[in-house]
C-alpha positions in Angstrom: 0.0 0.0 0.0 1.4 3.6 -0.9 -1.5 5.4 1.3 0.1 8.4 3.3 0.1 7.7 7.1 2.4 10.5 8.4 3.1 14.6 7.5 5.8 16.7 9.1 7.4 19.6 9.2 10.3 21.2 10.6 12.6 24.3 10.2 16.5 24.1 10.0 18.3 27.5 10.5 21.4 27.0 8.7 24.4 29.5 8.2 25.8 31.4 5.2 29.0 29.2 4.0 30.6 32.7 2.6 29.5 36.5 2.6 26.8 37.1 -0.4 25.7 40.7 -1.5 23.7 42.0 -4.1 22.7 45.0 -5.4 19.6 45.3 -3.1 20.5 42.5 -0.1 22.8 40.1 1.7 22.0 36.2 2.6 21.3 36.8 5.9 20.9 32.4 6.8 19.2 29.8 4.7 15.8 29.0 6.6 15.3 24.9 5.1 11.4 23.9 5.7 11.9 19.9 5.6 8.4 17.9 4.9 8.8 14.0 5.7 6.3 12.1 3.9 6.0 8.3 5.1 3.7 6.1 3.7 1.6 2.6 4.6 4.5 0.9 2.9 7.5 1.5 5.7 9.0 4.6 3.0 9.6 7.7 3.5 10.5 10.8 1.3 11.7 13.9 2.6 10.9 17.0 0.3 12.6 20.8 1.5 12.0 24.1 0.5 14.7 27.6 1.7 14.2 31.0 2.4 17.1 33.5 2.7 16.2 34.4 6.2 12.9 35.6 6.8 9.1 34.2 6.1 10.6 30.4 7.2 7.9 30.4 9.8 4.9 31.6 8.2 5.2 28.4 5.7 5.6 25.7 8.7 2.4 27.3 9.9 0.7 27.2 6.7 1.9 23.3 6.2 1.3 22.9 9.6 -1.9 23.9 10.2 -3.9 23.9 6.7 -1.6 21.2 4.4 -0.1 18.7 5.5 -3.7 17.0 7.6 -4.9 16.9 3.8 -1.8 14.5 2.9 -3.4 11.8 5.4 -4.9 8.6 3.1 -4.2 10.0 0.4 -2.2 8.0 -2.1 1.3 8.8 -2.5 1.3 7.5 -6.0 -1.3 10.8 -6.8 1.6 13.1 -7.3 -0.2 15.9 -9.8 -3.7 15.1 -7.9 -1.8 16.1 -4.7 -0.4 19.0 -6.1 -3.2 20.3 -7.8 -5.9 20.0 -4.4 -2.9 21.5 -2.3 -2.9 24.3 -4.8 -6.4 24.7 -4.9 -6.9 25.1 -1.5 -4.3 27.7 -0.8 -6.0 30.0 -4.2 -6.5 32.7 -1.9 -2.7 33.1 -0.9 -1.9 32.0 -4.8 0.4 33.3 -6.2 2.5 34.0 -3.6 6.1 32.8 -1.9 4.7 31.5 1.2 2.4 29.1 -0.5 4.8 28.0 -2.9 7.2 27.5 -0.8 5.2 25.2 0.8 3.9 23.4 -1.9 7.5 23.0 -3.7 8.3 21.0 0.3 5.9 18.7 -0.2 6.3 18.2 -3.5 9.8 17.3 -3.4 8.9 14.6 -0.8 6.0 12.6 -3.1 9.2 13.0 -5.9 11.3 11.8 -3.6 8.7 8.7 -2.5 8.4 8.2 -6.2 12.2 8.0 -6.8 12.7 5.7 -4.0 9.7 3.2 -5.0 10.6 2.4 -8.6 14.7 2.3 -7.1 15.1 5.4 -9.7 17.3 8.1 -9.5 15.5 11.8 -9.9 17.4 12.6 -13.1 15.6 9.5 -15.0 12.2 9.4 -13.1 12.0 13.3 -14.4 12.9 12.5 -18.2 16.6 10.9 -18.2 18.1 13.1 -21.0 21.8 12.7 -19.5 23.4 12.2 -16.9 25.9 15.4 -16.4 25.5 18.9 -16.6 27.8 22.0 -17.2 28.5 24.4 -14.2 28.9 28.2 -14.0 30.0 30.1 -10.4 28.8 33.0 -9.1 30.6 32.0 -5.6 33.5 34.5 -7.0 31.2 37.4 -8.3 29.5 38.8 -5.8 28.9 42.9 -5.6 30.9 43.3 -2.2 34.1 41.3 -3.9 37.0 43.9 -5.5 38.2 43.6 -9.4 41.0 41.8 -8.5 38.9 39.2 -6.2 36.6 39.4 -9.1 39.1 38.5 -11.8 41.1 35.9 -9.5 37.5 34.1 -8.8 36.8 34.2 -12.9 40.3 32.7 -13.3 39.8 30.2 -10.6 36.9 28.9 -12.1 38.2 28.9 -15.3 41.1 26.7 -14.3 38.1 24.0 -12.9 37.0 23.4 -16.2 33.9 25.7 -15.7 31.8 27.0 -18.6 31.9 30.5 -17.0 30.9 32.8 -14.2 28.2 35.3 -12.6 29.1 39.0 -11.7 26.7 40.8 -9.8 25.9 44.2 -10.9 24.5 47.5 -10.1 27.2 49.5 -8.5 26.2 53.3 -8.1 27.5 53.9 -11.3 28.1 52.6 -14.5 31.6 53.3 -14.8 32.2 51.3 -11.9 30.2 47.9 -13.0 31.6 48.4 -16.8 35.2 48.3 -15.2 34.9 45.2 -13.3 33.5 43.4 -15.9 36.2 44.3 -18.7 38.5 43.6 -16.4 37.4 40.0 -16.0 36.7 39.5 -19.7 40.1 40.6 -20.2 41.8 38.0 -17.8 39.4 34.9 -19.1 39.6 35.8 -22.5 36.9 35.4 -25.3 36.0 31.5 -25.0 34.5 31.5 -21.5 31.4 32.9 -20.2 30.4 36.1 -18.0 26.7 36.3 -16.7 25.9 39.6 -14.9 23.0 39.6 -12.5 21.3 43.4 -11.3 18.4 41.3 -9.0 16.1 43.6 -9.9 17.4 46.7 -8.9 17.1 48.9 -12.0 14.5 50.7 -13.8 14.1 50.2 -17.7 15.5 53.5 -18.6 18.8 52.3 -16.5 19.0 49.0 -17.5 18.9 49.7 -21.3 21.7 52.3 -20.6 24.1 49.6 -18.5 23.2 46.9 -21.0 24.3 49.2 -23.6 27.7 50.2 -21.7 28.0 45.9 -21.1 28.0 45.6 -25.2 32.0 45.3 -25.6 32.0 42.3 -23.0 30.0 40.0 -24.9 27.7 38.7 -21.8 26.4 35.4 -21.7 23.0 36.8 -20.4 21.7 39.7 -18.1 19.6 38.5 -14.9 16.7 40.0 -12.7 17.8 43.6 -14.2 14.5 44.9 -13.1 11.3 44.0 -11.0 10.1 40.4 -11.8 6.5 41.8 -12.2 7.8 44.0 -14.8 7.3 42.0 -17.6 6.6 44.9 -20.3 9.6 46.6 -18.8 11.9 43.2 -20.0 10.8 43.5 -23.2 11.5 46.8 -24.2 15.4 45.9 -22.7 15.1 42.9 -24.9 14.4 44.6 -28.2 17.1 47.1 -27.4 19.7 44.9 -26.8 21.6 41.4 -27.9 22.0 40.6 -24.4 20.1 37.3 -23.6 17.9 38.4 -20.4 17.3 36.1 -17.9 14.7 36.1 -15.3 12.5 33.4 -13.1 14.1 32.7 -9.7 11.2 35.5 -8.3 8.8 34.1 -10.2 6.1 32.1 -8.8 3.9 30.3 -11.6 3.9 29.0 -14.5 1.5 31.6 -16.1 4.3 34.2 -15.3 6.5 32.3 -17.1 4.3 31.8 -19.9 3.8 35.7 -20.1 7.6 36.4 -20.5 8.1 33.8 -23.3 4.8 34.9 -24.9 6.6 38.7 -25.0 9.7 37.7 -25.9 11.3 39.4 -22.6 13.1 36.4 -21.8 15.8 34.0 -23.3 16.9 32.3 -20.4 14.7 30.8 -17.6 15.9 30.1 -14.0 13.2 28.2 -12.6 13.9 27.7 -9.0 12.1 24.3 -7.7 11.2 26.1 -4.2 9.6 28.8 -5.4 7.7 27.8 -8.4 6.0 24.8 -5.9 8.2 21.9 -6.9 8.9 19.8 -9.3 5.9 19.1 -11.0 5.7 22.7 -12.1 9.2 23.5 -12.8 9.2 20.5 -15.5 6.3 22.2 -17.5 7.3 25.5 -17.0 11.0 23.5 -18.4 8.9 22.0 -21.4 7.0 25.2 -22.0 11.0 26.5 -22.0 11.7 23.9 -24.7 8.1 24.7 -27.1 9.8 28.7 -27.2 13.4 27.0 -27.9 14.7 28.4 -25.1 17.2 27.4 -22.5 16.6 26.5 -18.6 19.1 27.5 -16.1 17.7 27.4 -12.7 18.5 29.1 -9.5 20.7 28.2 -6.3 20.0 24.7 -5.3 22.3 23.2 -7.3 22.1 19.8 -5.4 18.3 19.0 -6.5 19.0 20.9 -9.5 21.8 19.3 -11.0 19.1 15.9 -11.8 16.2 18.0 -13.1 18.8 20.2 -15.6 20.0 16.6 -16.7 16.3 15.4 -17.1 15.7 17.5 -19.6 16.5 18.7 -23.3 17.1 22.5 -22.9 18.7 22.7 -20.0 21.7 24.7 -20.3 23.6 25.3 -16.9 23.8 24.5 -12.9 24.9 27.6 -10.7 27.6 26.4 -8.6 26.2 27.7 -5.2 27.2 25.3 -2.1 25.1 25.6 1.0 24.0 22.4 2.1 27.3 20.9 3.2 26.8 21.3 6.3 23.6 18.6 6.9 24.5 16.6 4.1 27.2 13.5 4.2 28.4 14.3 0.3 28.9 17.3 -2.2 27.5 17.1 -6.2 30.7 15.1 -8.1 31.6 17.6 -10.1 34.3 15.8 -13.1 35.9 18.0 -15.8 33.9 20.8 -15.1 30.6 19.3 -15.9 28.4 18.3 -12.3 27.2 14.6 -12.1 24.0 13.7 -11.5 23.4 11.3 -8.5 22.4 7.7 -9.5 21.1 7.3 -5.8 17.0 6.2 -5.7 15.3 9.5 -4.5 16.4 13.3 -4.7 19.8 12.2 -4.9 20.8 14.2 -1.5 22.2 12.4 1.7 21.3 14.2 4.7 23.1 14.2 7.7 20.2 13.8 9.9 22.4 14.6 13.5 23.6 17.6 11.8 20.0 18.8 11.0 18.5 18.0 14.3 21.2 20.2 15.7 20.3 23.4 13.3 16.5 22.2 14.1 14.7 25.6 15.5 10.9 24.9 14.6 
């Protein structure tokens, strides 16, 4: 039997592994919202969800006291029924982090009951395209780092066998972000990309200028350069530039996503598996990706991340991000510059359960 006998939650509080600024925040902590899933057969899956440090509670309360009771008899098996009555439910907080927050933490645990039943790793049970992915860092570019930190970081990564790097942007002025980047094109030289990232902290009018002053450093793609909401405000940047914009890792649904492609105001998407709800949504928005011919290359989580990029056709990249090492007992293999995906059954993540119960504040 596969009926659902058991739903809980808890709340990790885990710590920054390295100093992260933007152009509009720092990581303060990585609040991890673990849902553990058992089920009438003696398994159990264990789905998780993050915040960067604030709203961790809100979503144990909503799982706690609307969601997870609904789980009870149901049948594991029902992964998109599951999904779809959660979602339904919550429609007056839709679409909104909290709720997918808490969706994307149980839906990572039926995945992960799904996984361990048919003794299937995630990156086959989710399509099984192949079964290693490129990597990019953006461990090297963040906005507090200097140039010559920047350009060390780009070289660093270069040396790993990495397809390229992620500079975070939106210094006061131009001058200053145009510098920093030449001067890691300049060390890396042409074969080896440079992503730039503004997380949305420009207006259209001062986007188009920057992306125009970024022209010479032929850029890989420009991320979050203004409000996600702003979808008109994407477009116009997109027709006045040959910068690839990226955008997705605030974005909540899969309408949202359909809206940019629709426009044209996006050419990469960075679907991150927490915040669209799980998995189930991030592979359509991923095929809807695929029906524009365009790439996927999602956001932080690079441990659950690496399988889904490998289970499908158009994804493109992994951001190297580590923050789970310390609750899990092994790192993503990472050969020749391309990450591995785990042949493990489940989500592919070993997690040091002592380690967790420690960091456990909810």
């Amino acid at each position: 039997m596969t009926i659902i006998t058991a739903a809980t939650v808890s709340l990790v509080d885990l710590e920054v592994e390295t100093v992260r600024t933007d152009a509009v925040q720092s990581f303060v902590k990585q609040e991890t919202i673990f849902v553990a899933i058992s089920t009438s057969e003696g398994l159990e899956g264990t789905g998780y969800s993050y915040t960067i440090g604030t709203g961790g509670l809100s979503v144990v309360a909503l799982l706690r006291e609307s969601l997870l009771p609904m789980l009870l008899g149901r049948d594991s098996r029902d992964v998109e029924a599951i999904w779809r009555t959660v979602h339904d439910t919550t429609h007056a907080t839709t679409v909104g982090a909290i709720t997918s927050l808490a969706l994307a933490a149980i839906d990572t645990a039926l995945w992960d009951l799904k996984c361990l039943r048919a003794e299937q790793p995630l990156w086959r049970m989710a399509g099984g395209y192949r079964n290693s992915v490129p990597l990019y860092d953006t461990e090297g570019g963040w906005l507090q780092l200097t140039e010559d930190e920047l350009v060390a970081g780009a070289l660093k990564s270069r040396s790993n066998g990495w397809g390229g790097v992620k500079l975070k942007v939106g210094k006061p002025t131009v001058v200053e972000d145009a510098s920093r980047l030449r001067a890691v094109r300049d060390a890396v030289g042409p074969d080896f990309d440079i992503m730039v990232d503004a997380n949305q902290s420009m207006t259209s009018a001062e986007a188009i200028r920057r992306a125009a002053a970024f022209a010479d450093v032929d850029l890989t793609w420009f991320e979050e350069p203004l409000p996600a909401d702003d979808v008109s405000g994407h477009a116009r940047l997109a027709q006045s530039t040959s910068i690839p914009i990226a955008v997705g890792e605030s974005i909540y649904s899969i309408g949202q996503f359909r809206d940019y492609l629709q426009r044209d105001a996006a050419h990469v998407i960075q679907t991150d598996v927490a915040r669209i709800g799980g998995i189930t949504p991030w592979l359509k928005v991923a095929h809807m990706a695929e029906a524009f011919n365009v790439v996927v290359c999602p956001h932080f989580l690079m441990e659950i991340h690496v399988s889904l990029v490998a289970a499908i056709p158009n994804g493109r990249y992994v951001e190297y991000i580590p923050q789970l090492r310390a609750i899990t007992n092994d790192e993503i293999r990472i050969v020749d510059g391309r990450a591995l995906a785990p042949e493990t059954p489940g989500l592919g993540i070993s997690w040091n359960l002592d380690s967790i119960d420690d960091r456990r504040v909810a």
